[in-house]
Every structure is written in structure tokens, then in C-alpha cells.
C-alpha positions in Angstrom: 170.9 -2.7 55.6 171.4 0.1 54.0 168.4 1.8 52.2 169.6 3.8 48.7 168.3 7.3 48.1 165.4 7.9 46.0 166.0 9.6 42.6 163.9 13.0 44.6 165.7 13.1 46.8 169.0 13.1 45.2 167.7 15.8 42.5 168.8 13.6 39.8 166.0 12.3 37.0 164.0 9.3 37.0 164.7 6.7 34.3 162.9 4.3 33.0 158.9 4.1 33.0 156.5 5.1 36.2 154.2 2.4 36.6 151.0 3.3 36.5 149.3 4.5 39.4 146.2 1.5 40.3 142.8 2.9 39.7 140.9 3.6 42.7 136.9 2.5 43.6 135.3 5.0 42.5 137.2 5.7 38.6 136.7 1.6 38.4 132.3 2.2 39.9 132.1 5.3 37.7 131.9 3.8 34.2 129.5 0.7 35.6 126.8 3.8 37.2 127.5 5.5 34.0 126.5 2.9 31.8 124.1 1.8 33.8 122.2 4.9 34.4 122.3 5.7 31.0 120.4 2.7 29.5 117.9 2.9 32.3 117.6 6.3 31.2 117.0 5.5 27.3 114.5 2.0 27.7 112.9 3.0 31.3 112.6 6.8 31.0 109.5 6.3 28.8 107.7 4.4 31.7 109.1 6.9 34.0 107.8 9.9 32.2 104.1 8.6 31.5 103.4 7.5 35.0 104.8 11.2 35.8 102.3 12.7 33.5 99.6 10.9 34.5 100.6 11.6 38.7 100.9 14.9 37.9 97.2 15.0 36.4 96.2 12.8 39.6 97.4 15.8 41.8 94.5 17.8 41.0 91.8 15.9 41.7 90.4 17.0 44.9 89.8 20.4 42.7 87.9 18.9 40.3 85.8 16.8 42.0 84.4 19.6 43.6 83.6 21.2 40.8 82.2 18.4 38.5 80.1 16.9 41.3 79.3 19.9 44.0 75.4 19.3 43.1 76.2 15.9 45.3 78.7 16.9 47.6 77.5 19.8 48.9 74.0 20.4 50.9 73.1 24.0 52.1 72.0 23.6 56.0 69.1 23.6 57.0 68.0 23.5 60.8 68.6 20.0 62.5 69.5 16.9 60.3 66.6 13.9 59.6 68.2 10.3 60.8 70.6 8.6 59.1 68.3 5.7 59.1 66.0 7.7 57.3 68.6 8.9 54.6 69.7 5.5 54.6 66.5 4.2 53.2 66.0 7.0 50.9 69.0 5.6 49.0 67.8 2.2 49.1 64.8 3.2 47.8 67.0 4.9 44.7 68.8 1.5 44.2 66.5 -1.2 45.4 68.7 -3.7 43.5 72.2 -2.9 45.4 73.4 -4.2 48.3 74.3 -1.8 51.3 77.9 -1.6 51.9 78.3 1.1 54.1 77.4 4.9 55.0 79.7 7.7 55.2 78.8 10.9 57.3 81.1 14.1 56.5 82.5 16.1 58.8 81.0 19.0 57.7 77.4 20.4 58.2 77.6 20.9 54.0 78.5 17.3 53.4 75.9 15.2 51.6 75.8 11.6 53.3 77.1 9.0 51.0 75.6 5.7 50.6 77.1 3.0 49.1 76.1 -0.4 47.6 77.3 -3.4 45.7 75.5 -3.8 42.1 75.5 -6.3 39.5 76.9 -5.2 36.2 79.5 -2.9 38.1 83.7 -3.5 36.9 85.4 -4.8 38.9 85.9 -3.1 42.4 83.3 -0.6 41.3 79.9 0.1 43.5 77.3 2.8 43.1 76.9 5.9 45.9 73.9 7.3 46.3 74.5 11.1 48.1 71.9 12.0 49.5 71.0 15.8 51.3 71.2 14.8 55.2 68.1 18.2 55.8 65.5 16.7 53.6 65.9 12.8 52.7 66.6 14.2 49.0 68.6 11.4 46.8 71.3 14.4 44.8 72.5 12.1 42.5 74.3 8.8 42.1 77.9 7.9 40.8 80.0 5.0 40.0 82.6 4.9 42.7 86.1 3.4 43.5 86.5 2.7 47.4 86.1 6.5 48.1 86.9 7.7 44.8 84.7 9.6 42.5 84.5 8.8 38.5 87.3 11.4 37.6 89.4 10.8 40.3 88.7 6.8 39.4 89.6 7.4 36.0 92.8 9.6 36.6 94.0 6.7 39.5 93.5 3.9 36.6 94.9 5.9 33.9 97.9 6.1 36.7 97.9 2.7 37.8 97.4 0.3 34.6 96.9 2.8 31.6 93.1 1.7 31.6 94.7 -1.8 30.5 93.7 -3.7 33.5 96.5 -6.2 35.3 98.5 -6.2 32.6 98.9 -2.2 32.5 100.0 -2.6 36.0 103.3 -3.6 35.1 104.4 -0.4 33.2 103.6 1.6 36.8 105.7 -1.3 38.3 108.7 -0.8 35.7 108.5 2.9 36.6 108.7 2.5 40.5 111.4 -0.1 40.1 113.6 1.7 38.6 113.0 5.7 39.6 115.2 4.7 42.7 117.8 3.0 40.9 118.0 6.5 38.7 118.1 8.5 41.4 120.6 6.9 43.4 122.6 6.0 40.8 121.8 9.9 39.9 123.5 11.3 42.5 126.6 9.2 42.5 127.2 10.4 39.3 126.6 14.1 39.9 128.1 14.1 43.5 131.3 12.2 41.8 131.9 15.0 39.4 135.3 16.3 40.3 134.3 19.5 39.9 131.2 19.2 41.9 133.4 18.2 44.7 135.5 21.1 44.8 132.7 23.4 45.0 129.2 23.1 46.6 127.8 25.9 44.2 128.1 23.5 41.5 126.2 20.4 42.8 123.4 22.6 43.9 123.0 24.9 41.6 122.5 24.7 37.8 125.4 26.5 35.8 124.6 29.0 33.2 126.7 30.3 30.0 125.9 28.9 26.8 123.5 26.3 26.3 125.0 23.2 25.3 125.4 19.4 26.9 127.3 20.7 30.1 124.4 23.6 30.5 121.5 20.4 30.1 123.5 17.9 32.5 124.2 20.5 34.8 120.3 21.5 35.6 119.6 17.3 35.1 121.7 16.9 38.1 120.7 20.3 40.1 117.1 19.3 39.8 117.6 15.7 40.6 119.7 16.4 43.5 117.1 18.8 45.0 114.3 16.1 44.5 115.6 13.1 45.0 114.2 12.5 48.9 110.5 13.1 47.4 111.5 10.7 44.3 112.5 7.8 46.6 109.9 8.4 48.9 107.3 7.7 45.7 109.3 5.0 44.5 109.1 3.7 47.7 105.2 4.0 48.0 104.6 3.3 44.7 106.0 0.0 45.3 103.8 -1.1 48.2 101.0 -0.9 46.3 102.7 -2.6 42.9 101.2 -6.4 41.9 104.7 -8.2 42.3 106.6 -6.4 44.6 104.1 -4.9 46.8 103.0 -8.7 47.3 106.6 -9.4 48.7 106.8 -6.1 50.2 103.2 -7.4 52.3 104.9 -10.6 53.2 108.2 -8.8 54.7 105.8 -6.5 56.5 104.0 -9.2 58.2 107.2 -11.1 59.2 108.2 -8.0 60.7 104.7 -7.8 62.5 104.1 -4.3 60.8 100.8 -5.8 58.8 98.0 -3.1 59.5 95.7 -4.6 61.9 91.4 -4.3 61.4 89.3 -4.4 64.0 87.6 -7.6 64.7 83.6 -7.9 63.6 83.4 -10.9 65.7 80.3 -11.2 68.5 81.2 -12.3 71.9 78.3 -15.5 72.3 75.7 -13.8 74.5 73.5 -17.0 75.4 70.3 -14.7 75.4 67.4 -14.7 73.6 67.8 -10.9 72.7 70.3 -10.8 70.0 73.8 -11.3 69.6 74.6 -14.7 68.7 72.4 -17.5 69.6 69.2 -15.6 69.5 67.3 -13.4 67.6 68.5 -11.0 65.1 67.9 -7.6 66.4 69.4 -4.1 65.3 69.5 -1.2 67.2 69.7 1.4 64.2 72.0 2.9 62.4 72.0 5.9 64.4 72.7 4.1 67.7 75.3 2.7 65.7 77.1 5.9 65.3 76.4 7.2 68.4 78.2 4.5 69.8 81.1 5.3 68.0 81.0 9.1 68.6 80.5 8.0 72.5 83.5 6.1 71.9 85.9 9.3 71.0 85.6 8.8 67.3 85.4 12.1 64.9 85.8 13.7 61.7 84.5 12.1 59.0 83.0 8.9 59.9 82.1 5.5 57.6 80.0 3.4 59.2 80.2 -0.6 57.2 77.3 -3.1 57.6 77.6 -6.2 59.3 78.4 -8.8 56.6 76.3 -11.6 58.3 73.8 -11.6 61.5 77.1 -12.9 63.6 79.0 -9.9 63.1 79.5 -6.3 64.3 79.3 -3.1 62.8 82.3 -1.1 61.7 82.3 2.5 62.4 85.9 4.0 61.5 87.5 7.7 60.9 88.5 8.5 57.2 90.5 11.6 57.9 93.5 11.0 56.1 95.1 14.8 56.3 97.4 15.3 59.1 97.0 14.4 62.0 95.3 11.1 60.5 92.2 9.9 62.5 91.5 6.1 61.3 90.5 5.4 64.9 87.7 2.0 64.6 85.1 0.7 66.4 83.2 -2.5 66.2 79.2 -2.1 67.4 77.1 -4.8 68.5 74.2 -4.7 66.4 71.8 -6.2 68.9 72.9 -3.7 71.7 74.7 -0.4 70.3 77.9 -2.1 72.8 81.3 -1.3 71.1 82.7 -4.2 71.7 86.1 -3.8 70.8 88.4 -0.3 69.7 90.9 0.0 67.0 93.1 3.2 68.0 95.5 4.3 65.1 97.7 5.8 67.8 98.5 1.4 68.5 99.4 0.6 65.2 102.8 -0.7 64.8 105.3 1.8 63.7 105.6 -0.2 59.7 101.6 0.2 59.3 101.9 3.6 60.1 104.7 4.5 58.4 102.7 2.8 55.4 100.0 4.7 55.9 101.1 8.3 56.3 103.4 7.0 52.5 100.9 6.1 50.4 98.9 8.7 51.8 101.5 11.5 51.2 101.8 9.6 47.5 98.2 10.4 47.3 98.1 13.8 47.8 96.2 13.4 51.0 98.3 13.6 54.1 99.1 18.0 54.1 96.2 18.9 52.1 96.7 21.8 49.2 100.4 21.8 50.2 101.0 17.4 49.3 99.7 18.9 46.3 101.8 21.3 45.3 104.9 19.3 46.2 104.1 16.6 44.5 103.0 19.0 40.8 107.1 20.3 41.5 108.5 16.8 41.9 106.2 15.5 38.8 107.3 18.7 36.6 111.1 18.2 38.0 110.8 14.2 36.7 109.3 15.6 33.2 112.2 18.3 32.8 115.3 16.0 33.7 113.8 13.2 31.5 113.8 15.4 28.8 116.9 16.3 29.4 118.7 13.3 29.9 116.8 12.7 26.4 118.4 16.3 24.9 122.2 15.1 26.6 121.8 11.8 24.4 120.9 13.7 21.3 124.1 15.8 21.5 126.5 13.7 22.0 125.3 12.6 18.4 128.3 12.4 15.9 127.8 15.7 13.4 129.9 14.6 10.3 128.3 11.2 9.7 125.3 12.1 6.7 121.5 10.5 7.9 119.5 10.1 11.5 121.9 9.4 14.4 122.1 9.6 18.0 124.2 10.0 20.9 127.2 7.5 21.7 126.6 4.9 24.8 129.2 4.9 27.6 131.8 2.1 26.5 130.6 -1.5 27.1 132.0 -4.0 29.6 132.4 -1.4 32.8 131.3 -4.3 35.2 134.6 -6.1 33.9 136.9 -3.0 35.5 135.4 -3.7 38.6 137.1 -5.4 41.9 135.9 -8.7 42.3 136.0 -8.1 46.0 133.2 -5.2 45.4 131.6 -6.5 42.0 130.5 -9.9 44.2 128.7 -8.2 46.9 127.2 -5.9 44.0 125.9 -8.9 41.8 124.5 -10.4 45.3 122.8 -7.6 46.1 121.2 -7.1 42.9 120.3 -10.5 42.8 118.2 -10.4 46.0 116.6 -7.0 44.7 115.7 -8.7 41.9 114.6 -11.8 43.7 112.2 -9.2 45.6 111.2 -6.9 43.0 111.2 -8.8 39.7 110.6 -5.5 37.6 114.1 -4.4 38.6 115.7 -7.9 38.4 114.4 -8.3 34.7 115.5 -5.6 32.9 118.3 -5.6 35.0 119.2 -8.8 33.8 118.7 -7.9 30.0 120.9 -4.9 30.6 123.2 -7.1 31.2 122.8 -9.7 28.6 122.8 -6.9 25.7 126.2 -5.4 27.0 128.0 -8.7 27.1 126.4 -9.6 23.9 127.8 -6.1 22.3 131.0 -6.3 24.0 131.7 -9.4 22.3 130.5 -8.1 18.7 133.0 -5.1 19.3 136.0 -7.5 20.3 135.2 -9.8 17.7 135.3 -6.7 14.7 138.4 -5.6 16.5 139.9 -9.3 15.9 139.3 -9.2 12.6 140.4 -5.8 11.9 143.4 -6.2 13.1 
């Protein structure tokens, strides 16, 4: 059968219409990130920008707690220290209603020794630390204390976590982690997918100058956020762990993966004697035995040594080094004996719990020192400037001829109907098990949704009746 020539290759003019050429993936994804990214932008950038502000106040901590409480961290040696045991009951004597909780020795020959109790009266997860000079038995003060944390570093991780608004604060930091990855993924698409980022490198990594206008905004919004998105989905990430909703299905996918962070066991092995352990008489060889068991065993740094919760359980003595290399390296001491009786190495954790770890560390500002810091004040001031931006790109693209307050035009509604089916299935399936997961994401998610197709309809329906 003989084939015809084409109209090209004859030379002679095409007739008629050219069908249009079908759209491809991306041109049909563009408009559904666009929209998407944009309303994020608007409803969650507030959430997004206070828990920023309030990290970025968290990141200086470490410098002023030791200013506002050097009178009780810091001791001046002096010759050989007195027993713990004896610093130990100096505290107790300055809280003789608490309950002992545990004993932290520093690392440091200028390190007060930091005892902690339980007190009625305390909020919740509070407990009072007596610090006391390890040279002289001298009680330096006592403060209000969160796990480890000080009162300003207390406050500032409250004001971070809940807003000072308790469990029900909790959810804006949740909103905020849910979606900073979602905005940064969705981000760089965007950028990336810019035709004229494509054709040159320059452009997607560096911000253009010229005139300042909308491209001159969008084009350091999507410099900066292309140079920081690895730390911003790393704290999304990490932020998440720790959230109330997600982080509790987080734990549970964790411990089906057997990366749950193990403890070492305060259980006593049944001695049958008369001379402690279980079954006989309570005996304790002294809180200095104690840690001398646990430096014995290879433990160092900074060392917290926890009380045995009942006369059938062990000692904890554990490393609290949290820089890098971490040492959290436990032991559990037989009260009755000074015997460790079992060892906790971090080095055996499974790879989840210490990838855990060294994240919400790192989050912290804890795992490099001065230099977590100063990473974490750039991505914190990087957040700041591109949500302000993103806020300055929807101001200008504000109608200027129409009298009174307005501001900036939305991408066009109903992008998720110009998507495949064969792509926008696997898209709504996915979403849906995100959401499933981390509700905060599935939520709003789903209003996003709701609102578009309620507007999209409005706008057909005025159309209609226009016409």
C-alpha cells in the first residue's frame, strides 16, 4: 500500500487545522503544585512562620543559660571533691519535701552537681534541681526544671511546642511540621519546573537581580528555598516525631520496624540471700559505689545517675553527652552490691533509634555544638525571609485599577480536574494514607480541597448565568 507524501515533504502548505498537540505531565501537575502550594502558603504560612520565630529564639539558649544561671552552674575548684553522697544529702536537706529523682555529675571539674526531685505543686512534667558546689557541700541555688532543661530554656521549648497553651497549642507546631515538607517539595517542583530554570543552572541557584518587582521576590523565594530545603525536611521530619498525633503513629511504625529505642532493664536477678537483692534485706552500697560502678564499666562524660524506683530495682547510671560523638551508653547497678548487672551500649541501638536520636538532637541544637546552632539561626531566618516573600508575591499580583483593599489573584481553580486519572489516582491514594498517618496534613488537606470545588462550582455557575 502505498503511503502519500506528507504536505513537508512535498513543500506545499498545510490546510485545514493542526490538532492540538496533548498536554504533557508536567503542564497538566504544574497548575495542581501551583494551586496547591499557594494556599498552603496563604492559611499555613502563619503556623509556619511563628514556630520559626520561636525556633529561632530556641537556638540561643545554651548562651543564655549560662549567663542567667552561672552562680549555679559553675563552681571554682577547689582541691579534691566531697562525696556525692554527701552533696546528695545536702540537697535533701534544701528540699526535705521532694522526692529524689536522680543526680547528675558534669563532666567538667567547674560543673555544679545537679540534684533533682519530684515536688508537689510542680506543672506538669516539672521537678525542682537543687545545684549544689561538689568542693564544699554548698546548696547554689534551686530552679524549676524540665527533664534537663532550665527555666528559660523551658520556657522558650513551650513557647515552641504549644505557644504556652498546653495540649491544645500543640497542634499549631503540628500544622507547621505537617506541612513545611509539603512546601518545600512542592517548592522545588515549582522552581526546578521553571522553563527557564532549566535552561540555565545560574538561575535555579542563584537569586536574579534587576529591578525589584514579583520576578526579583519569587526569584530569591526559590534560591533560598532551594539552598535549604535538605535542613527544612530534616526539621519537618523531626519535628514530627515528637508531634501528639503523628509522632504517636510515627512510634507505632517504629516499633513494627523494631527501631523503638531500647532502656536498659532495672530488673534484679533473685539472689536467694539474706544480703540484699531481692528476697532479703534492703541494702545500698552508696551512691558513689554506684557511679564507680558505672565509670568501672567504661562510662564517661557527663553522667546521670536515677534512683531505684522500688527496693526490687537497680540503679540507672547513663551518659548525657548529646554533642557528637553521642555517649548515652547505660548501666543498671545493683543496689545491694555495686554489680552492674546489665549494659546498655548506644553503639547496639538499632539503626531507626539512632537515626532518631542524632534528628531530634540536631533539631535541638545539640548534636555539633555552636555550629547546630548557627545552621539552624540560617535555616530559621531563610523560613522568615521566603514567607514574607511568598506573602510580598501575593500582594503584587493585586489588581491596581480596582478602587479599595485588594490582594493578589489565586491560581485558577479545578487544576486537579486537568490531571490524568492514571496519575491523579495514585496521587489521591497517596495523600490519603498521609493523611491517614498524619492527620494535620490530611485535614487541611482535605478542606483545601472542599473550598476549591466549592469555588469552582460558584465560578461555573456565574458563568452559566452570564452567558
Amino acid at each position: 500500500m502505498d503511503v502519500p507524501p506528507s504536505p513537508q515533504s512535498t513543500g506545499e502548505p498545510l490546510s485545514g487545522p493542526v490538532p492540538a498537540a496533548a498536554p504533557g505531565l508536567w503542564s497538566s501537575l504544574r497548575p495542581l503544585l501551583l494551586r496547591l502550594h499557594f494556599y498552603a502558603g496563604i492559611l499555613i504560612g502563619p503556623f509556619i512562620f511563628v514556630a520559626t520565630v520561636t525556633g529561632l529564639a530556641y537556638t540561643v539558649t545554651p548562651q543564655v543559660e549560662s549567663l542567667l544561671y552561672k552562680h549555679e552552674l559553675e563552681v571554682t575548684p577547689r582541691g579534691t571533691a566531697e562525696p556525692l553522697a554527701d552533696q546528695v544529702a545536702a540537697a535533701k536537706r534544701a528540699v526535705p519535701d521532694g522526692t529524689l529523682l536522680s543526680v547528675t555529675q558534669g563532666a567538667e571539674p567547674t560543673d555544679s552537681i545537679r540534684v533533682t526531685f519530684g515536688k508537689d505543686g510542680l506543672p506538669e512534667g516539672y521537678t525542682l534541681t537543687a545545684f549544689v558546689d561538689p568542693y564544699d557541700n554548698k546548696v547554689l541555688g534551686e530552679l524549676k526544671t524540665f527533664s534537663q532543661w532550665l527555666p528559660a530554656r523551658a520556657w522558650l521549648d513551650d513557647l515552641h511546642r504549644n505557644l504556652h497553651l498546653g495540649d491544645f497549642g500543640r497542634n499549631y507546631s503540628e500544622i507547621a511540621a505537617s506541612w513545611l515538607w509539603v512546601e518545600v517539595l512542592g517548592g522545588l517542583a515549582l522552581w526546578a519546573g521553571t522553563p527557564s530554570n532549566r535552561q540555565r543552572l545560574r538561575r535555579l541557584l542563584l537569586p536574579r537581580g534587576g529591578a525589584k518587582g514579583r520576578k526579583r521576590t519569587r526569584s530569591w523565594h526559590g534560591a533560598v528555598g532551594l539552598w535549604a530545603s535538605v535542613g527544612l525536611l530534616a526539621l519537618s521530619a523531626t519535628g514530627l516525631t515528637w508531634s501528639a498525633h503523628a509522632g504517636a503513629s510515627i512510634g507505632k511504625i517504629q516499633d513494627a520496624l523494631g527501631g523503638s529505642t531500647p532502656a536498659v532493664s532495672t530488673a534484679l536477678p533473685p539472689t536467694g540471700g539474706p544480703d540484699g537483692g531481692t528476697g532479703g534485706e534492703t541494702k545500698d552500697v552508696g551512691i558513689d559505689a554506684v557511679v564507680a560502678s558505672g565509670r568501672d564499666a567504661g562510662l564517661v562524660g557527663v553522667l546521670v545517675i536515677t534512683a531505684p524506683a522500688h527496693a526490687d530495682s537497680a540503679y540507672v547510671v547513663a551518659e548525657n553527652t548529646r554533642s557528637w560523638p553521642e555517649q548515652q551508653d547505660s548501666v543498671a547497678v545493683d543496689p545491694a552490691t555495686g554489680k552492674v548487672t546489665q549494659k546498655l551500649d548506644f553503639d547496639d541501638y538499632p539503626l531507626l533509634a539512632k537515626l532518631t536520636s542524632w534528628g531530634i538532637d540536631a533539631h535541638m541544637g545539640l548534636l555539633f555544638g555552636l555550629t547546630n546552632q548557627i545552621v539552624l539561626a540560617l535555616l530559621a531566618i531563610g523560613v522568615i525571609a521566603m514567607t514574607l516573600w511568598g506573602y510580598r508575591m501575593w500582594w503584587l499580583r493585586r489588581p491596581t485599577r480596582v478602587e479599595g483593599f485588594t490582594v493578589g489573584r489565586a491560581p485558577a481553580p479545578g487544576a486537579w480536574r486537568r490531571v490524568p486519572g492514571r496519575v491523579l489516582a495514585p496521587i489521591v491514594l497517596l495523600a490519603a494514607v498521609i493523611g491517614y498517618y498524619v492527620p494535620f496534613f490530611g485535614l487541611p488537606l482535605l478542606l483545601f480541597v472542599l473550598v476549591d470545588v466549592a469555588v469552582g462550582a460558584v465560578r461555573r455557575r456565574r458563568a452559566g448565568v452570564a452567558a
